[in-house]
C-alpha positions in Angstrom: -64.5 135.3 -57.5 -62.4 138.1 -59.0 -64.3 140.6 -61.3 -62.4 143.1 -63.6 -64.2 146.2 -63.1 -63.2 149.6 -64.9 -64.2 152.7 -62.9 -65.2 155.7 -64.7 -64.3 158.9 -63.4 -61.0 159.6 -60.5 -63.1 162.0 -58.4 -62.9 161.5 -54.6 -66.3 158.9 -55.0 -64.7 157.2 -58.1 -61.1 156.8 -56.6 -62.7 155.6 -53.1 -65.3 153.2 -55.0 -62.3 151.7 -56.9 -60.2 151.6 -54.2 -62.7 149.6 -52.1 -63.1 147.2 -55.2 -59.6 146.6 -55.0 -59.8 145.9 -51.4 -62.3 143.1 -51.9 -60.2 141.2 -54.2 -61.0 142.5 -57.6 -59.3 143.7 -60.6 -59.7 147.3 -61.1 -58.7 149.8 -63.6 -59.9 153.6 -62.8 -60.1 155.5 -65.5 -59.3 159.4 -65.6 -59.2 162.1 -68.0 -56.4 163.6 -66.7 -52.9 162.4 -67.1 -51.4 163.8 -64.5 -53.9 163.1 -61.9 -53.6 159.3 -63.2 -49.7 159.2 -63.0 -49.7 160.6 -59.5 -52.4 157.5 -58.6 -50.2 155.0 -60.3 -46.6 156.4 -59.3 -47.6 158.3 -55.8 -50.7 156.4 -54.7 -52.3 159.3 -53.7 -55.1 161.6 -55.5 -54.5 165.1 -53.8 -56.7 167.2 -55.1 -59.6 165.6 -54.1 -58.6 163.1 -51.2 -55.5 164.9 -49.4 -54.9 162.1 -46.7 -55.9 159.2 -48.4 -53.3 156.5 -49.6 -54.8 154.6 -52.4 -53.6 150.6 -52.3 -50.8 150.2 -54.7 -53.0 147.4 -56.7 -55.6 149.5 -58.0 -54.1 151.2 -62.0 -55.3 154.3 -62.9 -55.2 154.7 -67.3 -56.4 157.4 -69.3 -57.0 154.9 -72.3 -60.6 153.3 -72.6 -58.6 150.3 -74.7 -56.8 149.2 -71.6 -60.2 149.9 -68.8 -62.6 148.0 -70.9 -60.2 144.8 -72.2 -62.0 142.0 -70.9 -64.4 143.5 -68.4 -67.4 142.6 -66.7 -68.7 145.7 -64.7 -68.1 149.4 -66.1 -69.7 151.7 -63.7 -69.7 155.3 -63.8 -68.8 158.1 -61.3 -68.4 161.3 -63.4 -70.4 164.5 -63.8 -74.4 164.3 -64.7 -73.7 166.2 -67.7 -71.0 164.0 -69.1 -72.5 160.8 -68.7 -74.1 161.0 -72.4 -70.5 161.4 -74.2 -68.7 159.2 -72.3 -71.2 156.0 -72.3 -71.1 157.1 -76.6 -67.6 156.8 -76.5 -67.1 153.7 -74.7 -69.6 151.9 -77.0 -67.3 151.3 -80.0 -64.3 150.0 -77.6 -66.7 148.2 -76.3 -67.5 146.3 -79.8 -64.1 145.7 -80.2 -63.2 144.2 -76.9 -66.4 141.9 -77.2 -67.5 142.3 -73.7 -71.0 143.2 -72.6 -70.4 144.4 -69.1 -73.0 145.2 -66.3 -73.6 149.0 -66.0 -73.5 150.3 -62.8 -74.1 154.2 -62.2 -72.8 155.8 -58.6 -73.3 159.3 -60.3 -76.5 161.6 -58.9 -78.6 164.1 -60.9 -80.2 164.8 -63.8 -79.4 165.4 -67.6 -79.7 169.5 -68.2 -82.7 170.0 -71.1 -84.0 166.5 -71.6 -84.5 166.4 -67.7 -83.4 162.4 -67.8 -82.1 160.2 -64.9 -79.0 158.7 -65.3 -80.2 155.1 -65.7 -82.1 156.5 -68.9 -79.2 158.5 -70.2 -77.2 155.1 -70.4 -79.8 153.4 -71.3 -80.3 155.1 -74.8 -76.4 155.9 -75.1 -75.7 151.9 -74.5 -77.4 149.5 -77.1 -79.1 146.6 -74.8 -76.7 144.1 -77.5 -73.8 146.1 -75.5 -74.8 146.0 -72.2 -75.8 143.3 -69.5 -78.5 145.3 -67.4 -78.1 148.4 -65.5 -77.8 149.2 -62.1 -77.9 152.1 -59.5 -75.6 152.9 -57.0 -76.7 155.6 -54.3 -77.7 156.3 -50.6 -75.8 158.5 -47.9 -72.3 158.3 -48.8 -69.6 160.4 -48.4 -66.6 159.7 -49.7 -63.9 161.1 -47.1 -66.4 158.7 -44.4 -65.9 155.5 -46.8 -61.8 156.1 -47.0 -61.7 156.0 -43.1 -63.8 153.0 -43.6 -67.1 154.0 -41.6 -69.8 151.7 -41.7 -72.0 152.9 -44.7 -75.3 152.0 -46.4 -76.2 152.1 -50.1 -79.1 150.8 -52.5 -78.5 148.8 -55.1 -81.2 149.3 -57.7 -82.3 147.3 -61.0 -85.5 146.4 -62.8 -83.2 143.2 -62.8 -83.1 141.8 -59.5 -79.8 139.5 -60.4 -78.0 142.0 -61.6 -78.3 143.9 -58.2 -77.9 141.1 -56.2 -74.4 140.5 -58.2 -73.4 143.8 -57.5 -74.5 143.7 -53.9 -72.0 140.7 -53.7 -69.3 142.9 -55.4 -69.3 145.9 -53.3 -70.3 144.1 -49.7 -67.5 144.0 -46.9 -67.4 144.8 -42.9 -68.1 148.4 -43.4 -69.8 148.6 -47.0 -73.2 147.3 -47.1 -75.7 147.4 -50.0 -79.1 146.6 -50.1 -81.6 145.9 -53.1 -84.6 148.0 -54.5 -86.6 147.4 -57.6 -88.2 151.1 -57.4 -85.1 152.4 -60.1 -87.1 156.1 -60.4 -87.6 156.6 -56.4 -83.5 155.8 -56.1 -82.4 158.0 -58.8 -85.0 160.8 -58.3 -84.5 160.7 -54.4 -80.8 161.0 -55.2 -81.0 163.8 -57.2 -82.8 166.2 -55.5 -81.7 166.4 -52.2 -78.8 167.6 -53.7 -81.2 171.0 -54.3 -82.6 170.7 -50.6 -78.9 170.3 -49.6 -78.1 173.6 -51.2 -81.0 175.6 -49.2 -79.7 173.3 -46.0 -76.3 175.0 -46.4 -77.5 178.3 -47.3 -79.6 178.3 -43.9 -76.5 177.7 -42.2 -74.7 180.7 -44.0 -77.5 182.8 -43.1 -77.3 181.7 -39.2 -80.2 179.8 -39.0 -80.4 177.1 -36.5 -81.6 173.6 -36.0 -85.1 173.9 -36.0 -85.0 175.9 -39.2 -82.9 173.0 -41.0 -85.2 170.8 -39.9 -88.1 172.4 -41.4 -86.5 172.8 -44.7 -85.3 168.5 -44.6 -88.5 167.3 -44.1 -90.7 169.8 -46.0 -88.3 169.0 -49.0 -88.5 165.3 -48.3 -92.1 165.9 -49.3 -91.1 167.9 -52.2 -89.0 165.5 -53.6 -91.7 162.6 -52.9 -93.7 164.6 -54.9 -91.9 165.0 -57.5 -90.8 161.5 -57.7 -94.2 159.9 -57.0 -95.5 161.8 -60.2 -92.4 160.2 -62.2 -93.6 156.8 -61.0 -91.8 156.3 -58.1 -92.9 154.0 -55.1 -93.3 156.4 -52.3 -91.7 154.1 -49.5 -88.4 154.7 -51.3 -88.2 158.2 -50.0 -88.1 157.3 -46.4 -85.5 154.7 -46.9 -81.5 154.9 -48.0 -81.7 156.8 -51.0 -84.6 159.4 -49.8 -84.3 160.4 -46.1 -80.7 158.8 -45.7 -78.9 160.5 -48.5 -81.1 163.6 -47.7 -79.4 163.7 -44.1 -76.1 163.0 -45.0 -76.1 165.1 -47.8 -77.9 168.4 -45.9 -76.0 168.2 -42.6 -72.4 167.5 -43.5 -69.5 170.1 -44.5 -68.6 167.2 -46.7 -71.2 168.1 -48.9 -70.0 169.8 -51.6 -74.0 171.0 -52.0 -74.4 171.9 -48.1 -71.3 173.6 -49.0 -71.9 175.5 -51.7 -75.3 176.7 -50.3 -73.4 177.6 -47.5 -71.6 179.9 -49.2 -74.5 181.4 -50.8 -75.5 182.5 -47.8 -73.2 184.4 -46.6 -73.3 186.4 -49.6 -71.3 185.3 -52.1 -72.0 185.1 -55.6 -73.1 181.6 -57.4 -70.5 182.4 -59.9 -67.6 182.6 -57.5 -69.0 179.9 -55.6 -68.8 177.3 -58.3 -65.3 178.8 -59.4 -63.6 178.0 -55.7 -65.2 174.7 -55.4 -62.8 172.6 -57.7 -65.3 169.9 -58.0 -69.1 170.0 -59.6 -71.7 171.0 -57.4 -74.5 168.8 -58.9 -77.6 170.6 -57.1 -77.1 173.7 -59.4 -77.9 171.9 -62.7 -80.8 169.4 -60.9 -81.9 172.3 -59.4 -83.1 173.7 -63.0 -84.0 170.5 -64.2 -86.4 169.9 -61.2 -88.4 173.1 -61.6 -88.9 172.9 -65.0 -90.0 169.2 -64.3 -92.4 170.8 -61.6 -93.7 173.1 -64.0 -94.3 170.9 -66.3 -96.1 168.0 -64.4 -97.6 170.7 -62.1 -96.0 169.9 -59.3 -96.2 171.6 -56.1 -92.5 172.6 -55.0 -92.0 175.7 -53.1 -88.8 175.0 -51.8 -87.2 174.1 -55.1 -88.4 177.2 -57.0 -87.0 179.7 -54.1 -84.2 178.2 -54.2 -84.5 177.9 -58.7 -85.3 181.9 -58.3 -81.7 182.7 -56.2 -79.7 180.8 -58.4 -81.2 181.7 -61.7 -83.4 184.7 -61.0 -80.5 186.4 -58.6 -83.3 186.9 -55.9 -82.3 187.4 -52.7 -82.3 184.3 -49.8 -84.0 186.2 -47.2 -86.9 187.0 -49.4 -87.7 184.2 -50.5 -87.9 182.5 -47.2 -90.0 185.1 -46.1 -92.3 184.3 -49.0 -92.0 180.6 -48.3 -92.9 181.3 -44.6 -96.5 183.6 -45.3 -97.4 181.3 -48.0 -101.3 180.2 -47.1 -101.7 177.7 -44.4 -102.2 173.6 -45.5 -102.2 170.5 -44.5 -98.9 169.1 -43.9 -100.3 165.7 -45.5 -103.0 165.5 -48.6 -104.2 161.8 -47.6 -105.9 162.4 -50.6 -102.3 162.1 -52.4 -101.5 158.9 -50.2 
């Protein structure tokens, strides 16, 4: 069955998510918010700023006009920034209304919205009337998407409070080297997906620094238990965290040079300024904003996270790295598991 499907955002995880769509059969329109990234999709096949070597199928359109992504579609799922997520799902409401169609809302974006410290699945859902909408699901788990365009076996969540829905998406995405699962627990997914884009950051700032393997280690699995925290005290299921979207995304996200996180961090830990950092990337480094939005979560729920605030200090306090891993290291000795928590 053929599904029109209009993709959101013509990153390098927006242009490979579309393009895979394509491959499956289905009729895709990626949308794009600059013209001449779109005209060099539609007339070159290629999108060079962010995937170099790729060659996108000739089939999949690119448009910068909502009118033509949303006529007569069934899926709209999103793949831009955190931070836009709120003005774009406004603005495709009204075209929405006027094309009649009440698509399924599918989110592959990861983070959270800067002051109201909302995931993304609640973003949409108060930007989308329910009347406009036909559920909403969540995309994530360990994904890159320079591993996906060379077609490496890969392994995502789908996740809905509506169980159809995600096993209709599940459908949509699923090929030889794209597999999805299903996962009621929406919080765990989207908090686990989140925040190890903050661990990912002290992961690449450990490497800048020299640090080695054992070290990287320590910070992974100590801010698995951060984020467990964290997400447990949102109302998570706690099992999530050691499945796709917890430990998987975590490893994928805090070992690779992919990573636009690891890389960042990396950065930072060779001494350059966050400033400068975020100016070379030419993409959005999504741990710096979560990163805020996370501590002040923490502080408000009174959350225990360590990690998290050093690495909230050296990107808004300008404290230095080395310090504050010396602090995290003399910190009292614990338990490394409250089974009173469990």
């Amino acid at each position: 069955m053929t599904v029109k499907i209009a993709v959101l955002g013509a990153g390098s995880w927006g242009t490979i998510l579309a393009n895979l769509l394509v491959e499956n059969g289905h009729q895709v329109e990626l949308w794009g918010n600059d013209p001449k990234k779109v005209a060099e999709i539609n007339e070159q096949h290629t999108n060079t700023h962010y995937l170099p070597d790729f060659k996108i199928d000739p089939q999949l359109h690119a448009t910068i006009d909502l009118n033509v992504a949303l006529d007569q579609v069934d899926v709209v799922l999103f793949v831009i920034p955190t931070q836009a997520i709120r003005a774009v799902a406004e603005q495709i409401v009204p075209v929405m209304i006027a094309k009649k169609v009440k698509p399924v809302i599918v989110t592959a974006s990861k983070g959270l919205e800067q002051g109201t410290h909302k995931r993304i699945s609640e973003v949409l859902t108060e930007a989308i009337p329910e009347t406009n909408r036909n559920g909403i699901v969540v995309l994530s788990g360990p994904s890159h998407a320079e591993d996906v365009a060379q077609k490496d076996i890969t392994t995502l969540t789908a996740a809905s409070s509506d169980l159809i829905q995600a096993q209709w998406i599940q459908e949509i995405f699923m090929n030889d080297y794209f597999r999805l699962y299903t996962n009621p627990d929406v919080v765990g997914v989207e908090m686990g997906a989140a925040l190890k884009n903050v661990i990912a950051l002290g992961a690449g700032a450990l490497n800048g620094l020299g640090y080695g393997d054992n070290t990287k280690a320590a910070l992974m699995t100590r801010g698995l238990a951060e984020i467990s925290r964290l997400g447990v005290a949102m109302g998570a299921n706690p099992l999530t965290f050691i499945g796709l979207s917890g430990v998987g995304d975590l490893i994928v996200t805090g070992t690779s040079v992919h990573s636009r996180n690891w890389r960042a961090g990396n950065a930072l830990g060779k001494g350059q300024k966050l400033a400068d950092v975020l100016a070379n990337m030419g993409m959005v480094v999504e741990g710096v904003a979560t990163c805020k939005a996370a501590y002040e979560l923490a502080q408000q729920r009174s959350v225990d996270m360590p990690i998290t605030r050093a690495i909230y200090n050296v990107l808004y306090e300008d404290c230095d790295i080395k310090t504050e891993i010396a602090y995290l290291m003399r910190r009292s000795g614990k338990p490394e598991i409250d089974f009173d928590e469990v």
